[in-house]
Each structure stands twice: as C-alpha cells, then as structure tokens.
Residue, then its C-alpha position, 0 to 999 in steps of 0.5 A: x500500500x501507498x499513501x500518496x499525498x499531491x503538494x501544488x495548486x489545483x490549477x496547477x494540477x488542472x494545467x498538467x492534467x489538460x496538457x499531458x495524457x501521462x497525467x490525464x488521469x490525475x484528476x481532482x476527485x483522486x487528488x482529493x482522495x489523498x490524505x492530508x498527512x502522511x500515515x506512519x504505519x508499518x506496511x504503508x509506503x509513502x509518496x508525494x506528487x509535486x505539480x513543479x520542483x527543482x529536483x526530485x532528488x533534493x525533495x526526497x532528502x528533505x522529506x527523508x529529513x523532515x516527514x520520516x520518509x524511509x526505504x521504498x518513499x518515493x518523489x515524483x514532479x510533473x515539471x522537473x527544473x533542475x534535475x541532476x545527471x550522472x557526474x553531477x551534470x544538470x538535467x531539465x525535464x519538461x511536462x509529460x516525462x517521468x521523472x521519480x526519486x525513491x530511497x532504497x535499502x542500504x548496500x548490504x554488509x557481509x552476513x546480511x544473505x549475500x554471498x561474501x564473496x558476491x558483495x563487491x559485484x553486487x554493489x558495481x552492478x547495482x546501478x544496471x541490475x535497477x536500470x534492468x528491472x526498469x528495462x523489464x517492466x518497460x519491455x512488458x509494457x510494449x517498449x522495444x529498450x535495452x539497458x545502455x551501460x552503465x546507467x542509461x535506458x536506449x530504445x533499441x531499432x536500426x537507429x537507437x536514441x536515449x529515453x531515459x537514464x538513472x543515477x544512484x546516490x549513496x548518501x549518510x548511509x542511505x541510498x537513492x535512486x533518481x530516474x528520467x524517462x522520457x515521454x514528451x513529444x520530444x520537439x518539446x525539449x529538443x532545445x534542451x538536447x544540447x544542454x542535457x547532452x553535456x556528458x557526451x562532451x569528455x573535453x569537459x564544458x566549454x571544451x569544442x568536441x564536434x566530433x564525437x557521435x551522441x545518441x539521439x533523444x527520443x520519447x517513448x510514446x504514451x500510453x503503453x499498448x497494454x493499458x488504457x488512456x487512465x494509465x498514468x506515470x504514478x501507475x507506471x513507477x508503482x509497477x516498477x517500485x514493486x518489481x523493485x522490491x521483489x527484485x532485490x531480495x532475489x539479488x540477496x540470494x544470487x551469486x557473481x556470475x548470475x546477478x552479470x547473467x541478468x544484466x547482459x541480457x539485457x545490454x545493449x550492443x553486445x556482440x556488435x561493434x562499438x566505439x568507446x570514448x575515455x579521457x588519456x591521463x596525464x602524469x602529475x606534471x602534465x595535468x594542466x593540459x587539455x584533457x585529450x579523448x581516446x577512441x577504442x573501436x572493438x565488439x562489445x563482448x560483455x561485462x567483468x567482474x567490476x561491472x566494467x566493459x569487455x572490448x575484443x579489439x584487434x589486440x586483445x580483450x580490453x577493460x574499460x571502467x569509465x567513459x562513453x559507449x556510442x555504437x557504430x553506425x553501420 
C-alpha cells in the first residue's frame, strides 16, 4: 500500500492534467482522495506528487529529513527544473516525462544473505541490475529498450536514441535512486538536447568536441499498448517500485556470475561493434593540459567482474571502467 499525498495548486494540477495524457488521469476527485498527512504505519509506503520542483532528488532528502520518509518513499514532479545527471551534470525535464526519486535499502554488509564473496559485484552492478528491472517492466509494457551501460535506458531499432537514464546516490548511509524517462513529444525539449547532452562532451564544458557521435533523444510514446488512456506515470513507477522490491531480495540470494547473467541480457550492443570514448591521463606534471579523448573501436563482448566493459579489439580483450559507449553506425 501507498499513501500518496499531491503538494501544488489545483490549477496547477488542472494545467498538467489538460496538457499531458501521462497525467490525464490525475484528476481532482483522486487528488482529493489523498490524505492530508502522511500515515506512519508499518506496511504503508509513502509518496508525494509535486505539480513543479527543482529536483526530485533534493525533495526526497528533505522529506527523508523532515516527514520520516524511509526505504521504498518515493518523489515524483510533473515539471522537473533542475534535475541532476550522472557526474553531477544538470538535467531539465519538461511536462509529460517521468521523472521519480525513491530511497532504497542500504548496500548490504557481509552476513546480511549475500554471498561474501558476491558483495563487491553486487554493489558495481547495482546501478544496471535497477536500470534492468526498469528495462523489464518497460519491455512488458510494449517498449522495444535495452539497458545502455552503465546507467542509461536506449530504445533499441536500426537507429537507437536515449529515453531515459538513472543515477544512484549513496548518501549518510542511505541510498537513492533518481530516474528520467522520457515521454514528451520530444520537439518539446529538443532545445534542451544540447544542454542535457553535456556528458557526451569528455573535453569537459566549454571544451569544442564536434566530433564525437551522441545518441539521439527520443520519447517513448504514451500510453503503453497494454493499458488504457487512465494509465498514468504514478501507475507506471508503482509497477516498477514493486518489481523493485521483489527484485532485490532475489539479488540477496544470487551469486557473481548470475546477478552479470541478468544484466547482459539485457545490454545493449553486445556482440556488435562499438566505439568507446575515455579521457588519456596525464602524469602529475602534465595535468594542466587539455584533457585529450581516446577512441577504442572493438565488439562489445560483455561485462567483468567490476561491472566494467569487455572490448575484443584487434589486440586483445580490453577493460574499460569509465567513459562513453556510442555504437557504430553501420
């Protein structure tokens, strides 16, 4: 059960009801139906609907902080205005995209039901093995996507592009996760493309990088094909908070080499030819220079034991920790 409480003005509610069909079904009656305050019973989870924030993930702290929200308390904005991205990078999100923060359960220590020696894959998985329960509920709702390493969400076809992606923050021993997904038309924020798209630049801001290929934004469209026009995103992140939650006491009982079983199934590209993209390092005496971007062409052939990518170049298998993956047009 959740306990969903809606924090905006009734016209604020009507203007997103009337112009998004994500949230069509959002309608007075249901909002009046909320409670006024947040129940604190065991069993009884708790949300909170902003019609406008600044970022999702910033409300849930707050109300972590202030309202008692706990493991499994969700955010959610119709309207996102400064959202954050992986490596800290803004991310504005406008009306009819999902956008949702939830806390969740503390990285496990040994002796908690997780193998011991499964503990460090499991922590450098975790941000794919959540990003493939998403994928999952997704793909049964009739989207053709895939998980992009390490934390995006592609949709698959002869030309892919992003719909969406995830970060995961671990904060004073609790941990978070903030999800993007996009389902506005996307004319609506193609001006935002170049800004939210910064991270594919490794010069680093204000750096010129006209070279390197970036995945197009693309919006999934709305409703899914197996539901009806009363679907609405809250409906849509219930179904994957509670895949979630199933999902992770399975993770627990799992050793290494399955919970990267469940992630390469759903990886995207592997087995064709990609480019990766990575900053060259620099010795202590030469890290005033330009940062430099490297280029490794090769056929993506999996993931290792530190959740890194696995490239078969001409010269070898090669591990790759940290950088960007663009496939090759073919």
């Amino acid at each position: 059960m959740t306990d969903i409480q809606f924090f905006g003005t009734t016209q604020e509610f009507r203007e997103v009801a009337a112009r998004s069909p994500a949230w069509r079904s959002i309608s007075e009656d249901r909002r009046a139906a909320a409670s006024e305050e947040f129940r604190h019973h065991n069993g009884v989870r708790k949300a909170a609907i902003f019609a406008r924030c600044n970022s999702t993930f910033d409300v849930l702290r707050e109300l972590e902080e202030q309202q008692g929200f706990s493991c499994w308390d969700w955010v959610m904005a119709c309207y996102q205005e400064q959202g954050r991205g992986q490596y800290g990078r803004q991310w504005q999100s406008p009306l009819g995209n999902l956008c949702v923060s939830q806390l969740l359960p503390d990285f496990p220590g040994s002796g908690e039901g997780l193998a011991r020696q499964s503990l460090s894959e499991y922590r450098n998985l975790l941000p794919m093995l959540v990003v493939g329960v998403i994928v999952g509920v997704l793909q049964d709702c009739g989207y053709p996507v895939l998980l992009k390493w390490p934390n995006d969400i592609v949709l698959a076809g002869r030309i892919p592009g992003k719909a969406g992606g995830l970060l995961l923050e671990h904060r004073n021993g609790s941990l978070a996760l903030g999800l993007g997904l996009n389902f506005a038309p996307v004319q609506e924020f193609s001006h935002l493309q170049k800004a939210n798209l910064q991270e594919t630049n490794l010069n680093g801001p204000g750096q010129a990088n006209a070279d390197l290929p970036v995945l197009p934004i693309v919006s999934l469209p709305w409703p899914p094909d197996n539901q009806d026009s009363q679907f609405s995103l809250p409906d849509l992140w219930q179904l994957c908070s509670d895949e979630l939650r199933r999902a992770w006491q399975r993770w627990l009982q799992l050793d290494g080499p399955s919970l990267h079983r469940q992630v390469e199934n759903i990886l995207a590209f592997r087995g064709e030819m990609v480019q990766f993209f990575e900053f060259e390092t620099f010795s202590e005496a030469d890290s005033n220079q330009t940062p430099r971007v490297r280029c490794t062409h090769g056929c993506l052939h999996g993931l290792g034991a530190h959740g890194e990518l696995i490239l078969e170049t001409p010269t070898g298998f090669q591990h790759k920790l940290r950088g960007s993956l663009r496939p090759i047009d073919s």
